[in-house]
Each structure stands twice: as structure tokens, then as C-alpha cells.
C-alpha positions, 0 to 999 in steps of 0.5 A, a space after each residue: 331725635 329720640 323714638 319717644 320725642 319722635 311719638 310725642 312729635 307725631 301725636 301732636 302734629 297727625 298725619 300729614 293729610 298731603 301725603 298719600 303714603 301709608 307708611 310714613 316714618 312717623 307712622 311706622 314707630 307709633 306702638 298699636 296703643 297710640 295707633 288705637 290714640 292717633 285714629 281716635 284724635 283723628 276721627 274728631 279733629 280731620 277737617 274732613 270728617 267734620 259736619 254730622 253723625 252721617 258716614 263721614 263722623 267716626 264710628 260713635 260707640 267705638 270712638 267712645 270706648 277708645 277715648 274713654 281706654 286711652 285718655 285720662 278724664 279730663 282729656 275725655 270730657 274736653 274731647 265730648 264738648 269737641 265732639 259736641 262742636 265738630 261733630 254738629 250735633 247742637 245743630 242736629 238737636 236744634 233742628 226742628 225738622 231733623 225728628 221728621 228725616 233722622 232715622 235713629 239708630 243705636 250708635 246714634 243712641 249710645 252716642 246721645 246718652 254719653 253726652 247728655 252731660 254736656 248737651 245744654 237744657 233746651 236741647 235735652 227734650 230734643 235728644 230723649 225724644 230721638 231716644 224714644 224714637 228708637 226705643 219704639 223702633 226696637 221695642 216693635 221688633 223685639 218685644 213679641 219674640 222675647 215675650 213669646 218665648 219666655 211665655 212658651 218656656 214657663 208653660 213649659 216648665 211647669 208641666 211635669 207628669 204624675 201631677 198632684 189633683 191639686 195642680 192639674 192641668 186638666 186640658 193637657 191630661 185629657 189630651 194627652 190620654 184620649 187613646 184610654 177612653 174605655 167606652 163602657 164606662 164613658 171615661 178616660 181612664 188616664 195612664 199619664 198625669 200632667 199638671 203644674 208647678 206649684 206657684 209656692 216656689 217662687 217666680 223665676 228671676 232674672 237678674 241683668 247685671 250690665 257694665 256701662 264702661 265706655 265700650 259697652 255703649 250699643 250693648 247697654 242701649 239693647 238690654 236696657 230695651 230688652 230688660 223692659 220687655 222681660 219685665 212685662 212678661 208675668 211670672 218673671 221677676 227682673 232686676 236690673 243692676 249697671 255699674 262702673 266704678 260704682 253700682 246703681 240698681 234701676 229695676 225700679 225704672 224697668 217700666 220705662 225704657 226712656 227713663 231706664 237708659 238716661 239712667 244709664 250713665 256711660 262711660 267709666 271704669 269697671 270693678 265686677 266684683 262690686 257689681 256681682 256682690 249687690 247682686 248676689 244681695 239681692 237673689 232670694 231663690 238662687 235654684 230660680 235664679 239665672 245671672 246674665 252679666 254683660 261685659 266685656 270681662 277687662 276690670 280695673 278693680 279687680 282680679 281675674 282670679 276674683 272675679 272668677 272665684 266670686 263666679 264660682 260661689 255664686 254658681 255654686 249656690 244654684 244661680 245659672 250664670 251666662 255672660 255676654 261680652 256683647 249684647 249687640 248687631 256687630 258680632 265678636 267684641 273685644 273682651 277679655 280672653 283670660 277670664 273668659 277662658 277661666 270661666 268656661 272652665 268652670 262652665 259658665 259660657 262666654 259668646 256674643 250674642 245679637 238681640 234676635 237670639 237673646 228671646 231663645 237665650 231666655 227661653 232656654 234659662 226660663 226651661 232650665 236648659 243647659 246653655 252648652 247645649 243651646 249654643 249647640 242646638 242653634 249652632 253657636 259656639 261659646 267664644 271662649 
């Protein structure tokens, strides 16, 4: 029998549950990509891993990124509805009382928006109210650091020295000079002037640019979260562009986060270039600009050289660019090391980043600090 009827033998038939060796000679021929196939199908279809989304049911947001890479479509929405099934979570919504004992989580989350499609209409009020669960959980740990921090760096940011009347900060100037008090004139005579930033120049924006692909599950359900926060931070202008294939602009949606991440349509393929050119489109002051472009950097759509060179323009034309292959608790993700590599080339930092330190990553765009030179003050290192 040929190695590749032996594969097609093996993917068909699994892993022989009776036996105990981890070597069997099926196992031996499979290539890393049907391994990566093998533990997805097994993941949903061992009987043993059946009966919830508890420790036993595959790891949610992983399972999904690898069905969505190695299945074609149609498989990947048979695989959802046998998910759905065998996973039990048409019990799960059903159950009145599972709101009162479920502790909801961002895998949980992200694995709920993947599957809204398939969930039935008397269950959907269920799984956003599990979703707005979480979102109240996640909003009372983050919201006042990235608040706080963005709010300290634009006061920051608009005090200069040697200030016009006009703009002075009055309170910091005489503070700042109390040592030029001349008592036989009952004044301060300053030596130093501290005022503000004209407001004439524009808000500072922030512009997310998220890719909703298959892989990215617990890093869309974080910054659509953190994105609504920033949006109610005064002084900020957000927007917040998702993308696959296709490009979907939710900025409008910004001041709810529920609304925000069902609008978030996981799953799919990735063209970042597509993505980057709406967003260029939409920048009206690139010098108070910062681009934050969450992916995993693997684009079916286009070039690593054109996304690179698209980069470099929008770099170029003064917008401050960072770019997350992660935005989530799990550390270093799977991302593309060629064009991450291209990119710190052109000084764009590549890292990971986890929700807490995301409020100083802001902090440090919103006070024009260089990201380098952040990474180093917090003693992070760029992953590329």
C-alpha cells in the first residue's frame, strides 16, 4: 500500500483508542500538516472528549484556527454544526440556570462568536448574554488603567515649555517657579513657562486595524473590548477597521462592545493590504496618527514585499505603526517570521502583547515615545 493511501487510511480510521503506543506506524508517516488535521478531527470526534466546553472539550480558539487553515469551507461549517452537537452547547444555551454557574471566558467567547451562525434564534439571546457577561468582567479589570494611562499621557503631551499666554497652564507654571518668588514685588517672576498644545492641531487617533481570521479568535474578543474603552477616553479618536477577505469599518458600533464583537465575523481568509488601504483612507492628521494592526502577519491575498511596502508608505507619511501578532493571555503566537522580520527592518516593532500592558503600549503612542524604546523601559523585547 502506497504512503499516501496509508495517510488517507489513517485520517479516515484515527487513532486506535486500544492502543497505548504513541508511535504506531500510521502515526509515524503522518507530515506536521495532517498531524496538526488529525488533532483537530480528533479533538471533536473522541468519544472521550465529548459533553462541554470544560477541560475535556478541545482548546476553542486553537481548534478553530486550525480547522479554518486546513479544511476547505464546506468541511469547516459541517465541522461547526458537529461541534455545536457534540461539543453540548445547545444544552449549554438552553439551560436557564447555566448564566447563574458558568464562569465565561474569552475562549468561551470567541468560540460563541464563531458559531453565532449556526446557533438557532431561541438560543441567540442566551449566548450575547453570556457575551455580555464577560464583557462586564473584562471591562472592570481594564477599563481604568487604559483610561488612566491614556488621560496622564495626553496631559503629558500637551505641556511644552516657553508657552504662549494664550495656551498657559497657569497652575504648572507657578508651581514649577515658586523658587522665583521676589518678595519685594509680592510675585513670581518665572524663569520657565509651561502651557498647552493648541487643540487646533487635531485629536490624537487611534486606528485598530484587526484581522478577524480563524486564528485570531481571543485576540479579536480583547481588543474589541479595549478598543471601546479607548473610545471613551476624551481627546481620543478611535476607529476601528476588522477584516478578512473583505473590510468592515465598526467604529460606528465602538460604544458597545456586545454590539461590537457580534459584528466581528470570525473566521476566513486574510488580504492586509485590502485592510491597510481603507485605513490609510480614512487618516486625516498621519503626524497624530498611531496604526495598531493585529495579525498574525500570514496573508493569503498578498505579498509579504506588498505588505511591506504599503507599511513603509503609510510609515513614511508620519503615522506611528505597531503591529501585535497577538493581543491576548497566552504569550508568543504563531505569526509569520518573514514579514515580521522585513518589518523591523523598517522599524515597525513586531511583539506580543497581553491586555494589562496594552493601557502603556497606548501611553506610550499618545506621548510620541518610541515603541523600542518602551519594550525596553518595560523589559519586553520585539519578537522579530
Amino acid at each position: 500500500m502506497t504512503t499516501d493511501r496509508l495517510t488517507k487510511w489513517r485520517m479516515i480510521l484515527g487513532r486506535d483508542q486500544d492502543s497505548k503506543s504513541e508511535s504506531s506506524e500510521g502515526d509515524e508517516g503522518l507530515s506536521d500538516e495532517y498531524a496538526a488535521m488529525d488533532a483537530a478531527l480528533e479533538a471533536l470526534y473522541d468519544t472521550d472528549k465529548t459533553g462541554g466546553l470544560g477541560g475535556s472539550a478541545p482548546a476553542v480558539n486553537r481548534w478553530l484556527g486550525d480547522i479554518h487553515a486546513y479544511f476547505p469551507k464546506p468541511a469547516v461549517q459541517m465541522l461547526h454544526r458537529d461541534a455545536l452537537k457534540r461539543l453540548k452547547l445547545y444544552e449549554i444555551l438552553n439551560d436557564p440556570d447555566t448564566l447563574k454557574t458558568i464562569q465565561p471566558d474569552v475562549h468561551l467567547a470567541a468560540s460563541l462568536l464563531s458559531l453565532r451562525g449556526l446557533i438557532p434564534a431561541q438560543t441567540r439571546d442566551t449566548a450575547r448574554q453570556i457575551i455580555r457577561k464577560l464583557v462586564k468582567d473584562l471591562e472592570e479589570r481594564l477599563r481604568e488603567p487604559v483610561r488612566s494611562a491614556a488621560q496622564c499621557a495626553l496631559q503629558k503631551a500637551r505641556r511644552k515649555r516657553h508657552a504662549h499666554p494664550k495656551v498657559l497652564d497657569l497652575k504648572r507654571t507657578v508651581m514649577a517657579n515658586l523658587s522665583q518668588y521676589q518678595p519685594e514685588f509680592q510675585t513670581i517672576i518665572p524663569e520657565k513657562l509651561y502651557g498647552f498644545e493648541s487643540r487646533s492641531k487635531g485629536l490624537h487617533c487611534i486606528q485598530i486595524v484587526l484581522d478577524q481570521s480563524g486564528s485570531m479568535t481571543s485576540s479579536s474578543v480583547y481588543t474589541g473590548i479595549l478598543a471601546s474603552i479607548l473610545a471613551s477616553v476624551p481627546s481620543i479618536t478611535t476607529q476601528f477597521i476588522a477584516f478578512d477577505t473583505s473590510v468592515v469599518d465598526l467604529t460606528d458600533s465602538l460604544n458597545d462592545p456586545v454590539e461590537l464583537l457580534f459584528g466581528i465575523n470570525l473566521g476566513g481568509g486574510t488580504d492586509i493590504c485590502k485592510a491597510l488601504e481603507y485605513g490609510r483612507s480614512q487618516i486625516r492628521n498621519p503626524q497624530k496618527t498611531t496604526l495598531v494592526l493585529i495579525s498574525d502577519l500570514f496573508d493569503g491575498a498578498s505579498k509579504d514585499e506588498t505588505v511591506t511596502s504599503l507599511l513603509a508608505t503609510i510609515k513614511k507619511s508620519g503615522v506611528r505603526v505597531v503591529v501585535l501578532p497577538a493581543l491576548n493571555d497566552e504569550g508568543s503566537p504563531d505569526y509569520n517570521h518573514e514579514l515580521a522580520a522585513d518589518l523591523a527592518q523598517l522599524s515597525i516593532p513586531v511583539f506580543a502583547c497581553t491586555p494589562d500592558q496594552f493601557p502603556g503600549l497606548m501611553a506610550a503612542a499618545l506621548d510620541g515615545e518610541d515603541f523600542n524604546s518602551w519594550l525596553h523601559r518595560e523589559g519586553m523585547t520585539p519578537i522579530a
